[in-house]
N, C-alpha and C positions, 0 to 999 in steps of 0.2 A: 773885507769881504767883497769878492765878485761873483756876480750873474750871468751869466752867459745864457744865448740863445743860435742857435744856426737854424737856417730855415732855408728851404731851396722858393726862391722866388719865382720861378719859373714852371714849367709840367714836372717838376723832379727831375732826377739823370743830372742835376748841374754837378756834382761834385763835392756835397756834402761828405763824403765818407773820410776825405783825403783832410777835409779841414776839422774835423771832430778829434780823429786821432793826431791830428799835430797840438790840437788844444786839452787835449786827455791829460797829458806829460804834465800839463800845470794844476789839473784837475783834480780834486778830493772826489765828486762824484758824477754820473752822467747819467741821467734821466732822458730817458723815452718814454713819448707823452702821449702817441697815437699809432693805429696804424699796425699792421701785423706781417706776417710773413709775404706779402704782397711789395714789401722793400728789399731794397737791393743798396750796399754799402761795398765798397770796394776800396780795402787798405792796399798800398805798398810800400814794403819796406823792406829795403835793398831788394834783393833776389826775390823776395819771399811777397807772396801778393794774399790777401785775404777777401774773401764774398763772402758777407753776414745779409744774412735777411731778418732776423729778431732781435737777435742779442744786441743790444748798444755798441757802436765805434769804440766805443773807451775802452773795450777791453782789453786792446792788442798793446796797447800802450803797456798794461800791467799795472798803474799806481790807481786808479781810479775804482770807486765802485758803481758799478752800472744797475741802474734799475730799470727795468721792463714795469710802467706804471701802470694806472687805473686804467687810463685812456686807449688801454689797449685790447689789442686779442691775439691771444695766446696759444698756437697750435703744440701740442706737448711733443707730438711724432718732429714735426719740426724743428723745435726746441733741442730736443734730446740729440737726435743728427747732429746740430750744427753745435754741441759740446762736446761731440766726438770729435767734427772736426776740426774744432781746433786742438783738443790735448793731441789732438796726430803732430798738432804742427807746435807743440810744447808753449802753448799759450794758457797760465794760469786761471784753472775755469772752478771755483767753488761757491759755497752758497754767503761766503763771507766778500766775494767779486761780483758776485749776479743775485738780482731781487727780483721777484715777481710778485708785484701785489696782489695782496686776496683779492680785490676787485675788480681786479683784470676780467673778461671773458675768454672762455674757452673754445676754439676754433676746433671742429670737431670732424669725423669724415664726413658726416650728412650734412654739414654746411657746405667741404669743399664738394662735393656730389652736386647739392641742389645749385652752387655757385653758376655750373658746368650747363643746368639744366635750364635758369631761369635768366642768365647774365651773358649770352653769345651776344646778344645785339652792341653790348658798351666796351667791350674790347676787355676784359677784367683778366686778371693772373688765373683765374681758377683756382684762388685758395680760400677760397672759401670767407673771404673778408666782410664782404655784404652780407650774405645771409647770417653771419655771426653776430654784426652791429645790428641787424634785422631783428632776430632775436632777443637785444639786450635793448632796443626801443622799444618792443611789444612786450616785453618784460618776462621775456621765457627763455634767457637766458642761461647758461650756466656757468658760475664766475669761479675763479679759484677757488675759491675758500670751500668750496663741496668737496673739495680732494681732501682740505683735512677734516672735515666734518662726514668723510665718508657717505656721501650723498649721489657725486657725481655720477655713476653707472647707473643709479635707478632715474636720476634724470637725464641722462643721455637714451636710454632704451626709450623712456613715454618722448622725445624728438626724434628719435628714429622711427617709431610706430608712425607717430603722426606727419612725418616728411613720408613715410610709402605709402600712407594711404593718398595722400596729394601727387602724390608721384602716378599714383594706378588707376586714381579716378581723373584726375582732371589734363597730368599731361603725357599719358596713358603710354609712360616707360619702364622699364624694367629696375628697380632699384636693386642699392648695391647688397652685397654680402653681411647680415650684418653681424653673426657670429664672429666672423672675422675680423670687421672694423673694431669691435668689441674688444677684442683680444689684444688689438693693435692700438687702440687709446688705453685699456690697463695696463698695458706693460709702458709705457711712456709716461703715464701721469704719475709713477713710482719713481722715476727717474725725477721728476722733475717736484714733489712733494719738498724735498730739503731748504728750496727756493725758495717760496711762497713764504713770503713775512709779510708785515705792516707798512706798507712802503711811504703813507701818507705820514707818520709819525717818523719816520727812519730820515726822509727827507727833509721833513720840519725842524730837525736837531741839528741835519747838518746844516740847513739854514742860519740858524740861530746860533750857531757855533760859530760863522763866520768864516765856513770853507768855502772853496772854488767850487761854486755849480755851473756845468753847463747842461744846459735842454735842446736834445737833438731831435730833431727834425726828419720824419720822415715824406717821400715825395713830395712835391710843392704847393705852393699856394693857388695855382689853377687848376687842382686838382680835391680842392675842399669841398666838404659839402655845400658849404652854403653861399662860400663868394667863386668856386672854381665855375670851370661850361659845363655846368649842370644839362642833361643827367648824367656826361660823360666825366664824370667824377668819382672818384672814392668814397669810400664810405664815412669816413671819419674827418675831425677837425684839423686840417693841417697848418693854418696858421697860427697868430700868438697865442692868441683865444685857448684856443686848444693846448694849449702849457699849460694853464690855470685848471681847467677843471680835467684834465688827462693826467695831473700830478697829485692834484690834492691839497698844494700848495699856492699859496700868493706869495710871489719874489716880485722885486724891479728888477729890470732887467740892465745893466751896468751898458753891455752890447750887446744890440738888438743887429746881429749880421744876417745879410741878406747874402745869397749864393747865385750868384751871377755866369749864366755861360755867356761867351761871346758869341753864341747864335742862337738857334732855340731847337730845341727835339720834342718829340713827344711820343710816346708807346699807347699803340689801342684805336679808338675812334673817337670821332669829338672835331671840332673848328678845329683852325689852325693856318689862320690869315696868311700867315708869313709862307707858307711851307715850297716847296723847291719840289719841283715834280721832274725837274733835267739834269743834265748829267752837274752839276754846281751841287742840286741837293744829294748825289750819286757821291761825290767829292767829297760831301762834308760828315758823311754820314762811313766813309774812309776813313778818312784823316782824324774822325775822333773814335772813330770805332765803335762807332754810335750800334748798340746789340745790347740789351739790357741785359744786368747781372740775372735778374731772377730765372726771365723766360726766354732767354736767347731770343729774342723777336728782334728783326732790326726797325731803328726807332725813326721816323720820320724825321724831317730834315728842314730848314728855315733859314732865312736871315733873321736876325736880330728884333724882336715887338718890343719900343721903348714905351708904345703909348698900354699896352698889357704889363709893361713894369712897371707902371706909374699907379696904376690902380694896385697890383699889388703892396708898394710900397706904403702907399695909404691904410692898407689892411694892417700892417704887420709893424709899420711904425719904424725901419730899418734906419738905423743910425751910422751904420758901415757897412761897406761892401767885399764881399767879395769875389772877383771874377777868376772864372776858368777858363779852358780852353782857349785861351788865347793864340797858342799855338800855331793849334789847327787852321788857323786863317791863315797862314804864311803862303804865300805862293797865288794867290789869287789877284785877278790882275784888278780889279776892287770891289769892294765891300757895301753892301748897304743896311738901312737899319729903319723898321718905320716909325715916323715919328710920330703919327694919326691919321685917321681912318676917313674917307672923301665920302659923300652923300649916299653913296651904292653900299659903305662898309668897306670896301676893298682899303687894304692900306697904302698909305699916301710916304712913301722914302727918301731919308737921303743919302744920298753917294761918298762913299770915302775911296780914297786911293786905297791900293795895294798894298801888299811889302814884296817879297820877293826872298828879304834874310830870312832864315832860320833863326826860331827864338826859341825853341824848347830848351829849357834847363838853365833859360836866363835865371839872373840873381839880384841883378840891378836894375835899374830905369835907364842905365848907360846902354845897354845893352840892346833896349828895344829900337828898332828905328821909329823913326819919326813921323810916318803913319800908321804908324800902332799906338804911338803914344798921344796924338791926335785924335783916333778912333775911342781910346779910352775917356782922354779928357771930354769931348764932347760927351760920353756917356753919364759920366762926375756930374756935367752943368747940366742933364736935362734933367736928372733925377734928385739931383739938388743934394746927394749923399755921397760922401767923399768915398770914393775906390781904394779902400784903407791898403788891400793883400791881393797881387794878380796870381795866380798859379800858373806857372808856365809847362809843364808835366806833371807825370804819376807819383814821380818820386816827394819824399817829404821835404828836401834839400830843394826840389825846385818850384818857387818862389818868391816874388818880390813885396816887398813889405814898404807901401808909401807913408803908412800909418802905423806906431804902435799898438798890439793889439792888448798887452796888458801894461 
């Protein structure tokens, strides 16, 4: 029996999508633990590239079964979309492949409405994610299981009354249509009724059966509630923490992987010590094609924060690494990285040479030069966790494996 965990160590954007579905193929199941249509997942394989925003990685793979767990929330319109598109793209999508716990919550149009209304200041997707965790801390939630208990409409309507009248007394705007949104979450939460099982027992069996679990991860660890740069954070629990009580379950975890970019990005507003305001962060935000899956936004741009990895690390407990984009530093004439922060907070760097080769689609360690492979190791020592897997491209073939990962 193995445990798996992926977790983006970073603001999110590292790369998680590409390391889930290489690990799907050995996988019996794949849990999602937090976190809703506000993520952005990005398969390729060969020709064929896939952008998930709810549904688990595991399901491109085809052997896995993916659950959408408690720790979630659940937009049904969204949901239903993106099971169209994939039967377009003949990716096996049924309710024996995809689980959504009763206990999920339901992201609704009045959540992504008031998101729009109440959340400009913190940079947010506009879907509605906050005000839905909002609801499900003040406990006026509405969780799956209304869909099969036939509830969900009569509490959807008393949230809608009660979001327009907040809307027309206090932040004196026009709210939406709600016949319409009406219309538009019944015919989607039909679609999506087949889903909705017990995923806290379903999980538990395969646990105890002694199948391959991995827990995917959405957006990163400085984007948590409680240890990210609050307030400019998500709504929910992105780190381990948040596997345990977003599943239902307590597992060890066999690999606790952390997801590593070799610089640093982030989407929205918030700190961002490292960030690159010249044509370097112009470069980098290029060469990785830095423009999030979700909101096409493009994503601010950085050197490298080791002393921001380091507290991550502590959070999340990372036993192996995995770095991306490696790539994308080729060609610059060098590299820095902070290692901690001087008396003012500004961060304090140090300097790596260059490379100049082209390394995309490397396979080996033979392959990388030798200030890359410098740049990495000094990574391995300060964080004290071995750089198991580099990802050198999109593709699933291009990476280099320094470690086992099963």
């Amino acid at each position: 029996m193995s445990n798996y965990i992926v977790l983006g160590a970073q603001w999110g954007d590292e790369g998680k999508g590409k390391i889930v579905d290489m690990l799907s193929a050995e996988m019996d199941m794949v849990v999602r633990f937090q976190g809703g249509a506000n993520a952005g997942h990005t398969v390729i394989c060969g020709d064929e590239k896939y952008v998930l925003h709810l549904i688990p990685g595991g399901i491109v793979s085809g052997k896995a079964v993916n659950v959408i767990g408690n720790g979630c929330v659940v937009d049904p319109v969204i949901f239903s979309e993106e099971v169209d598109y994939l039967l377009k793209k003949n990716v096996v999508v049924n309710p024996d492949k995809i689980i959504i716990s009763l206990q999920a919550h339901m992201v609704t149009p009045v959540h992504k409405y008031m998101d729009k209304v109440l959340n400009k200041h913190i940079g947010t997707t506009g879907r509605g994610i906050g005000p839905a965790y909002g609801d499900k801390i003040t406990r006026t939630g509405i969780r799956m299981e209304s869909v099969l208990d036939g509830t969900f409409l009569e509490r959807f309507c008393k949230q809608a009354d009660n979001a327009r009248i907040l809307c027309e007394r206090v932040y004196q705007t026009e709210f939406l249509d709600i016949k319409q949104a009406e219309q538009e979450l019944a015919e989607s939460v039909e679609r999506v009724r087949p889903f909705i099982k017990d995923s806290v027992e379903i999980i538990s069996a395969m646990v105890k059966s002694g199948g391959n679990v991995l827990f995917e991860g959405a957006q990163g660890t400085l984007l948590d509630i409680d240890h990210g740069t609050y307030p400019f954070v998500t709504s929910s629990s992105t780190s381990i923490g948040g596997a345990l009580t977003g599943s239902g379950v307590f597992v060890d975890f066999n690999k606790r992987i952390g997801i590593v970019k070799a610089y640093t990005t982030r989407v929205g507003e918030g700190p961002f010590p490292t960030e690159l305001f010249d044509e370097t962060g112009e470069r980098l935000r290029k060469n990785g094609n830095e423009f999030g899956a979700t909101t096409g936004r493009p994503r601010r741009c950085g050197w490298l924060d080791l002393k921001q990895l380091q507290r991550s690390f502590i959070i999340n407990g990372f036993n192996y690494i995995s770095m991306s984009k490696i790539s994308c530093l080729s060609g610059f004439d060098y590299i820095k990285a902070a290692v901690d922060y001087d008396v003012q907070g500004k961060p304090v760097y140090k300097t790596f040479g260059g490379w100049s080769e082209e390394v995309e689609g490397a396979t080996s360690l033979e392959q990388l030069p030798s200030a890359c492979k410098e740049y990495i190791d000094f990574i391995e020592d300060y964080l004290n966790v071995p750089v198991g897997m580099i990802s050198t491209g999109p593709d699933r073939e291009h990476i280099i494996f320094k470690q086992p990962l099963f």
